[in-house]
N, CA, C and O atoms as a GROMACS GRO file, in nm:
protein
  324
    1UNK      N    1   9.110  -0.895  -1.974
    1UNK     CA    2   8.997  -0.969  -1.920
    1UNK      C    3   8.886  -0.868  -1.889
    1UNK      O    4   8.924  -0.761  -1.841
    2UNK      N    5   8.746  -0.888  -1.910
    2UNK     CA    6   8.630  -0.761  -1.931
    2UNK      C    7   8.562  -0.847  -1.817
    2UNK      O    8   8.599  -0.963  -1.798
    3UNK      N    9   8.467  -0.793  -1.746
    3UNK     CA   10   8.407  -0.805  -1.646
    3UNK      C   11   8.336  -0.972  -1.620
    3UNK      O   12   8.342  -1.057  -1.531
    4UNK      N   13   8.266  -0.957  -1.758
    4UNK     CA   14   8.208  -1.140  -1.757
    4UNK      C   15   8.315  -1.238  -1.789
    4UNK      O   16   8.276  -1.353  -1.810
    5UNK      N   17   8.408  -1.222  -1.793
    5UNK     CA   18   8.542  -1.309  -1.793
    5UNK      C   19   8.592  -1.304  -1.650
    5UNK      O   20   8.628  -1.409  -1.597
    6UNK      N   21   8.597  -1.188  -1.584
    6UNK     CA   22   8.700  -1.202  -1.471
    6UNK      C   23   8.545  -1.265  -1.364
    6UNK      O   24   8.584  -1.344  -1.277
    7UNK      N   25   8.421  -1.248  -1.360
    7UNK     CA   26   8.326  -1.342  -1.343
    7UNK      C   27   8.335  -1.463  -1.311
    7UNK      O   28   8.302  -1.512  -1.203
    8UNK      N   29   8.387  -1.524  -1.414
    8UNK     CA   30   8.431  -1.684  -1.429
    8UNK      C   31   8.554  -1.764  -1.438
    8UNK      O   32   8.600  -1.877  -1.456
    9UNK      N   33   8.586  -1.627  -1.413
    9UNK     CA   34   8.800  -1.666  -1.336
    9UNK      C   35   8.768  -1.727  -1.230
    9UNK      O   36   8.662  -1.716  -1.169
   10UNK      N   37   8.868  -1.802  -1.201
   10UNK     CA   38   8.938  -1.889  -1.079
   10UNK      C   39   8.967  -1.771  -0.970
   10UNK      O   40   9.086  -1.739  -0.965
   11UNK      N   41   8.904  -1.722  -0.907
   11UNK     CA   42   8.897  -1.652  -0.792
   11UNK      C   43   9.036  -1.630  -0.722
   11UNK      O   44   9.064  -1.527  -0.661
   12UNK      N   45   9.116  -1.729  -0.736
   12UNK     CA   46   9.274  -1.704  -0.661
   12UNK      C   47   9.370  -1.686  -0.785
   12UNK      O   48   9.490  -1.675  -0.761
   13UNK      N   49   9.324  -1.683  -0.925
   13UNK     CA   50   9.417  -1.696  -1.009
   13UNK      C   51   9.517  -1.558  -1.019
   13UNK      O   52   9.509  -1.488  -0.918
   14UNK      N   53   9.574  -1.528  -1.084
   14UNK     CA   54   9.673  -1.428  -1.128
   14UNK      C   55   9.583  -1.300  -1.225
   14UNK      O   56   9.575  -1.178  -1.213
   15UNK      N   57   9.532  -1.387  -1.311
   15UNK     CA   58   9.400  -1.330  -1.398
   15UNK      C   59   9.326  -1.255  -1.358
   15UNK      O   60   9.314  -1.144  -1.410
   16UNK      N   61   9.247  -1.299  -1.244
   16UNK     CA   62   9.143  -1.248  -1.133
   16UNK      C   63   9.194  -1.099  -1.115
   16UNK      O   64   9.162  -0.993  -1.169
   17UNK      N   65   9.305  -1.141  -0.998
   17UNK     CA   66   9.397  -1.057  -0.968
   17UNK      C   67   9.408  -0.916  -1.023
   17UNK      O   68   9.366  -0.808  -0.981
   18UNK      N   69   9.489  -0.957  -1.147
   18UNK     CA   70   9.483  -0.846  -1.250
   18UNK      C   71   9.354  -0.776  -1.249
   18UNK      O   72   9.324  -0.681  -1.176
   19UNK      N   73   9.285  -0.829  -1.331
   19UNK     CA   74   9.134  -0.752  -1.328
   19UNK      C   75   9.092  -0.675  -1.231
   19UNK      O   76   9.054  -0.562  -1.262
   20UNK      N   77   9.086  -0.716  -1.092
   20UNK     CA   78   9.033  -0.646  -1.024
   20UNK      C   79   9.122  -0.582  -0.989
   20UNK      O   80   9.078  -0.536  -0.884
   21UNK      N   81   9.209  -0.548  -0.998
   21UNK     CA   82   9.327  -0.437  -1.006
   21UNK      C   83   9.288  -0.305  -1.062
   21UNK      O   84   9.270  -0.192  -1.018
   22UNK      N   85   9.279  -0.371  -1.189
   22UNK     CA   86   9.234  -0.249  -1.323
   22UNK      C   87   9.139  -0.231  -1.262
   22UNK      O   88   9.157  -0.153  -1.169
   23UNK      N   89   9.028  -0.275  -1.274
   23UNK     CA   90   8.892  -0.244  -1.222
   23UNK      C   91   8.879  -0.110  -1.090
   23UNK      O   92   8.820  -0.002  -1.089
   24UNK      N   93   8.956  -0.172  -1.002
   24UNK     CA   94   8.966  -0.094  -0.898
   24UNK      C   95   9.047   0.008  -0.878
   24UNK      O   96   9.034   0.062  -0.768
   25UNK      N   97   9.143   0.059  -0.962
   25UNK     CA   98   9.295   0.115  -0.949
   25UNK      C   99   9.250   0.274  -0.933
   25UNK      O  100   9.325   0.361  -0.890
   26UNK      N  101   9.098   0.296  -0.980
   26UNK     CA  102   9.096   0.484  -0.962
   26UNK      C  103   9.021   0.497  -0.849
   26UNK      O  104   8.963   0.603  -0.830
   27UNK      N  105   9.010   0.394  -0.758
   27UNK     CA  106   8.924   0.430  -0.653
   27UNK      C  107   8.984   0.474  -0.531
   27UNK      O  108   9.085   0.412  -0.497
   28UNK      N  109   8.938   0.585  -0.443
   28UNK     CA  110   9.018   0.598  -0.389
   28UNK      C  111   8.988   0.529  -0.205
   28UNK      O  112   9.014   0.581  -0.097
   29UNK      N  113   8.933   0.418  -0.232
   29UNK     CA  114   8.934   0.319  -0.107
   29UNK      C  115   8.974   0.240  -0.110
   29UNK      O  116   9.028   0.226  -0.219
   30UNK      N  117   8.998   0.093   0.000
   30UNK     CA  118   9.102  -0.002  -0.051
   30UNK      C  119   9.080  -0.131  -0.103
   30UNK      O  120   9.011  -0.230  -0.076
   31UNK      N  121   9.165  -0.095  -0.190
   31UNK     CA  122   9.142  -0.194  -0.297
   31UNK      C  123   9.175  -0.329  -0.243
   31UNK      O  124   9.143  -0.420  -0.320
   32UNK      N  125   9.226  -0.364  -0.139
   32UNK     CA  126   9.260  -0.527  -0.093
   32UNK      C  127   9.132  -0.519  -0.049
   32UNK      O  128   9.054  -0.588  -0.115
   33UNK      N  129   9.068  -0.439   0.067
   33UNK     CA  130   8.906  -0.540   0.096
   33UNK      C  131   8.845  -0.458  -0.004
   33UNK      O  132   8.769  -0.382   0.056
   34UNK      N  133   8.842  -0.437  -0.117
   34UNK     CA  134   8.719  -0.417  -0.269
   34UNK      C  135   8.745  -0.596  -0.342
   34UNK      O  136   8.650  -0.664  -0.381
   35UNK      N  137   8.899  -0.644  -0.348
   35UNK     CA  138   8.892  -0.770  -0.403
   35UNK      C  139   8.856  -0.874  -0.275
   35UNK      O  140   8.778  -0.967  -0.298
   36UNK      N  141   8.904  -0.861  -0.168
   36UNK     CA  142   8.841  -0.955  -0.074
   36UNK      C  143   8.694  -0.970  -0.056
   36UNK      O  144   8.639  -1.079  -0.043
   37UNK      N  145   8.628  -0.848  -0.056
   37UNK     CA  146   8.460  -0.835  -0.066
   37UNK      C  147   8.432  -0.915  -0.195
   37UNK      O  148   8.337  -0.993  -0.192
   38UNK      N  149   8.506  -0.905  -0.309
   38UNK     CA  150   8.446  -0.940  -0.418
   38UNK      C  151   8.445  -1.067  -0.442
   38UNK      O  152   8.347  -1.125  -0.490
   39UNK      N  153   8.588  -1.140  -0.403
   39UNK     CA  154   8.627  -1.304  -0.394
   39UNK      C  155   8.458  -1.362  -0.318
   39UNK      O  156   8.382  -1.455  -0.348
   40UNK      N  157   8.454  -1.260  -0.215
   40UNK     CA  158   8.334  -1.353  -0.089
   40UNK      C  159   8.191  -1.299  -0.185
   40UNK      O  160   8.082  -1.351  -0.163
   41UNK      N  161   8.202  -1.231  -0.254
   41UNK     CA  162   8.031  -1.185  -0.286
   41UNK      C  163   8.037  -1.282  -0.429
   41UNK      O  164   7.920  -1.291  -0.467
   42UNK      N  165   8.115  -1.347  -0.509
   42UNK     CA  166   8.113  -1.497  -0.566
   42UNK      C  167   8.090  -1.577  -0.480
   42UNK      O  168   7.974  -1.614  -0.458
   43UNK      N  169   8.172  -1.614  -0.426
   43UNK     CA  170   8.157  -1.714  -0.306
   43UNK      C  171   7.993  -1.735  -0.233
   43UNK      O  172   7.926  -1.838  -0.224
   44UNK      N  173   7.964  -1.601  -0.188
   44UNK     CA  174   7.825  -1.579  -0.170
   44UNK      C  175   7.713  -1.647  -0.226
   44UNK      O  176   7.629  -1.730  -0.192
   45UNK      N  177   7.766  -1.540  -0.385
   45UNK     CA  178   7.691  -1.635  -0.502
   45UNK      C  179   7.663  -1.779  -0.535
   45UNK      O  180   7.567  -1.825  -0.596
   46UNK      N  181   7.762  -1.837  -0.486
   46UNK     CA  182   7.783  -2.011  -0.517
   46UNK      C  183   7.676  -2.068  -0.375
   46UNK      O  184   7.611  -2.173  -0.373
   47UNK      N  185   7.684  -1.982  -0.284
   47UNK     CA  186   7.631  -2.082  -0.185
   47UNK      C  187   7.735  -2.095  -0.103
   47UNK      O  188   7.692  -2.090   0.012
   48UNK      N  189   7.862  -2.110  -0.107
   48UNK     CA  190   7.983  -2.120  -0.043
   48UNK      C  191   7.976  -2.089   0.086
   48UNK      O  192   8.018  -2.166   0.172
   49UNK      N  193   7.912  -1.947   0.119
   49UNK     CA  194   7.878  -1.862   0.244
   49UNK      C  195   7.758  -1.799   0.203
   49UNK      O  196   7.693  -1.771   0.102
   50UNK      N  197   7.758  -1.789   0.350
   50UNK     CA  198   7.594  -1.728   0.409
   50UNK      C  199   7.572  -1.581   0.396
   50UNK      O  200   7.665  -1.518   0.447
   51UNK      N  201   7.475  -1.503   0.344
   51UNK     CA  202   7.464  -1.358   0.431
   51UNK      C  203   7.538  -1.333   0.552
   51UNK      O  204   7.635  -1.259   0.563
   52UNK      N  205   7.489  -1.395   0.634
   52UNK     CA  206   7.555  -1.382   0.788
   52UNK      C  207   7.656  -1.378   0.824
   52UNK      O  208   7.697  -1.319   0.924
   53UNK      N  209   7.740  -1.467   0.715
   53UNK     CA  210   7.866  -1.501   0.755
   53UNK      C  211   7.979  -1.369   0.680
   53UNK      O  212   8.087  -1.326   0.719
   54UNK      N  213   7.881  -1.330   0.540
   54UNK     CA  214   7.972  -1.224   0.466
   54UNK      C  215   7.976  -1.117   0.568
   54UNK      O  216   8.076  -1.071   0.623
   55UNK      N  217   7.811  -1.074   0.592
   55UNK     CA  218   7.816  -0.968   0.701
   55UNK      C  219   7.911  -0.952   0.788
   55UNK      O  220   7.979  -0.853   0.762
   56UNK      N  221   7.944  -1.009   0.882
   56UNK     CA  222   8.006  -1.063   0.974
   56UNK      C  223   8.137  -1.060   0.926
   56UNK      O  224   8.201  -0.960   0.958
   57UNK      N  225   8.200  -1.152   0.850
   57UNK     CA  226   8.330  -1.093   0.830
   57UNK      C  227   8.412  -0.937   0.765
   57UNK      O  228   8.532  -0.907   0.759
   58UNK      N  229   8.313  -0.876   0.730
   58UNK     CA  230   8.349  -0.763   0.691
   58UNK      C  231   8.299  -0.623   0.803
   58UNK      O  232   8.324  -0.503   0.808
   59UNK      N  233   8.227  -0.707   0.873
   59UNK     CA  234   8.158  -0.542   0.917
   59UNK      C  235   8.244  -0.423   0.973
   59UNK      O  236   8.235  -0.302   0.954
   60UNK      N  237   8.329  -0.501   1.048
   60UNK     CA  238   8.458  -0.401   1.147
   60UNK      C  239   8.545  -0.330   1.071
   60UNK      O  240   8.594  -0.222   1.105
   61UNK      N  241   8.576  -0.413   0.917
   61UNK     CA  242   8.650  -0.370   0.800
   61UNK      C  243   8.586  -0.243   0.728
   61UNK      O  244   8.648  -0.146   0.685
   62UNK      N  245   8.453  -0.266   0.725
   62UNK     CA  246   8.379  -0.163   0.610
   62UNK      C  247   8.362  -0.006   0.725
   62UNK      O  248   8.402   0.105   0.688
   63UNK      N  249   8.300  -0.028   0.856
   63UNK     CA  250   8.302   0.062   0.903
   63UNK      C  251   8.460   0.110   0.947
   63UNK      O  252   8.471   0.229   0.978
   64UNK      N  253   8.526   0.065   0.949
   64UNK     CA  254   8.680   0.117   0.946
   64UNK      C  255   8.691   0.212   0.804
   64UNK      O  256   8.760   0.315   0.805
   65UNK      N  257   8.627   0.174   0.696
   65UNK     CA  258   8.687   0.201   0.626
   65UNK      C  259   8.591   0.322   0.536
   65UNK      O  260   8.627   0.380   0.434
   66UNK      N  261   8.485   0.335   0.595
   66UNK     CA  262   8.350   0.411   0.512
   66UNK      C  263   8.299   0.485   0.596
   66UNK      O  264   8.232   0.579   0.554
   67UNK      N  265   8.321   0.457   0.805
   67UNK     CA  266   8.271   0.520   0.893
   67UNK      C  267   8.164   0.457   0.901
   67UNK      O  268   8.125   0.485   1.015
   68UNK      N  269   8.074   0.375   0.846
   68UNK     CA  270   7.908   0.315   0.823
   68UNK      C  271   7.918   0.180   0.767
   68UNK      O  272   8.012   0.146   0.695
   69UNK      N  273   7.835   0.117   0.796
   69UNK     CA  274   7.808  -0.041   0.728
   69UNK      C  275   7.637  -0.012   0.705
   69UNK      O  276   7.549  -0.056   0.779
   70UNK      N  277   7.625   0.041   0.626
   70UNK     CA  278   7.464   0.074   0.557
   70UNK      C  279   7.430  -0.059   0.429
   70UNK      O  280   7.323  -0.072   0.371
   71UNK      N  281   7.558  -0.150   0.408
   71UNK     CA  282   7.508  -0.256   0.320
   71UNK      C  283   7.355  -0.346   0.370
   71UNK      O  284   7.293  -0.343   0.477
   72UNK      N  285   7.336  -0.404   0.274
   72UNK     CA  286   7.228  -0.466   0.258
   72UNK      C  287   7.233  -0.626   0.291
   72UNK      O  288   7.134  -0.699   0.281
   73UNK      N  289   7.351  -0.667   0.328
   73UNK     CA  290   7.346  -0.802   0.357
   73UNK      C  291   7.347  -0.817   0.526
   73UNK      O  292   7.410  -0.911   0.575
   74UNK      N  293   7.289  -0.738   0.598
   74UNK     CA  294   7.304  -0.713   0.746
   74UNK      C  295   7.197  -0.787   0.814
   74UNK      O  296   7.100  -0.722   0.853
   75UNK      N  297   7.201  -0.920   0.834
   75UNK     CA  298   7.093  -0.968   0.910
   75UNK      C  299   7.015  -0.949   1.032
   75UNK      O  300   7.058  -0.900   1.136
   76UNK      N  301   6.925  -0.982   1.017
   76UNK     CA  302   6.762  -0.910   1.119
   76UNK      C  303   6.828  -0.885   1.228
   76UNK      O  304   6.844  -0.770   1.272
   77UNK      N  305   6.880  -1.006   1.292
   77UNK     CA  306   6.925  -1.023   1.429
   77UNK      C  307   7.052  -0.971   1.460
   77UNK      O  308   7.084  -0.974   1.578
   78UNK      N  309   7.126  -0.926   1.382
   78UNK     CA  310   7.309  -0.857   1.382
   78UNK      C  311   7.308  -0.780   1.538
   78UNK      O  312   7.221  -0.718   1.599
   79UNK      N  313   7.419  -0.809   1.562
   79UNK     CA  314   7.399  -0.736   1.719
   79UNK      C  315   7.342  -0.743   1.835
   79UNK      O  316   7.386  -0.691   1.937
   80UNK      N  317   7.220  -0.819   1.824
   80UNK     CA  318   7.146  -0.838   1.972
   80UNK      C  319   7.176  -0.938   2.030
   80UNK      O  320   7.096  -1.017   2.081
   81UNK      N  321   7.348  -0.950   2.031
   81UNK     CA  322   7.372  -1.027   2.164
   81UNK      C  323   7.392  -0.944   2.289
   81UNK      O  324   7.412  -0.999   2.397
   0.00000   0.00000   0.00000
């Protein structure tokens, strides 16, 4: 499966799966939130979820995992509660 195929995979399939396996297998960060980020940044795509909401569920994850959350989906207001 090549990139514009695993694209238009079924997001929970076995297929998916695979792919982003391969895809991800020489990296040396983790690959469960690289496919969880990726499931939600489709998801994103569809409308499914919000900026806010991707932000938000990942942020504690990415800076756990990078030391920084310097992404770009970080809304205006993040934090000023």
């Amino acid at each position: 499966m090549n990139r514009d195929e695993l694209r238009r995979a079924d997001l929970d399939s076995a297929d998916w799966e695979a792919a982003a396996e391969s895809i991800l297998e020489d990296v040396e960060y983790d690959t469960e939130l690289g496919k969880e980020m990726g499931r939600d940044a489709f998801r994103l795509a569809q409308g499914e979820m919000t900026r806010e909401e991707f932000h938000e569920k990942y942020h504690e994850e990415v800076v756990a995992e990078f030391g920084v959350d310097d992404r770009p989906t970080e809304p205006e207001d993040f934090g000023d509660e």
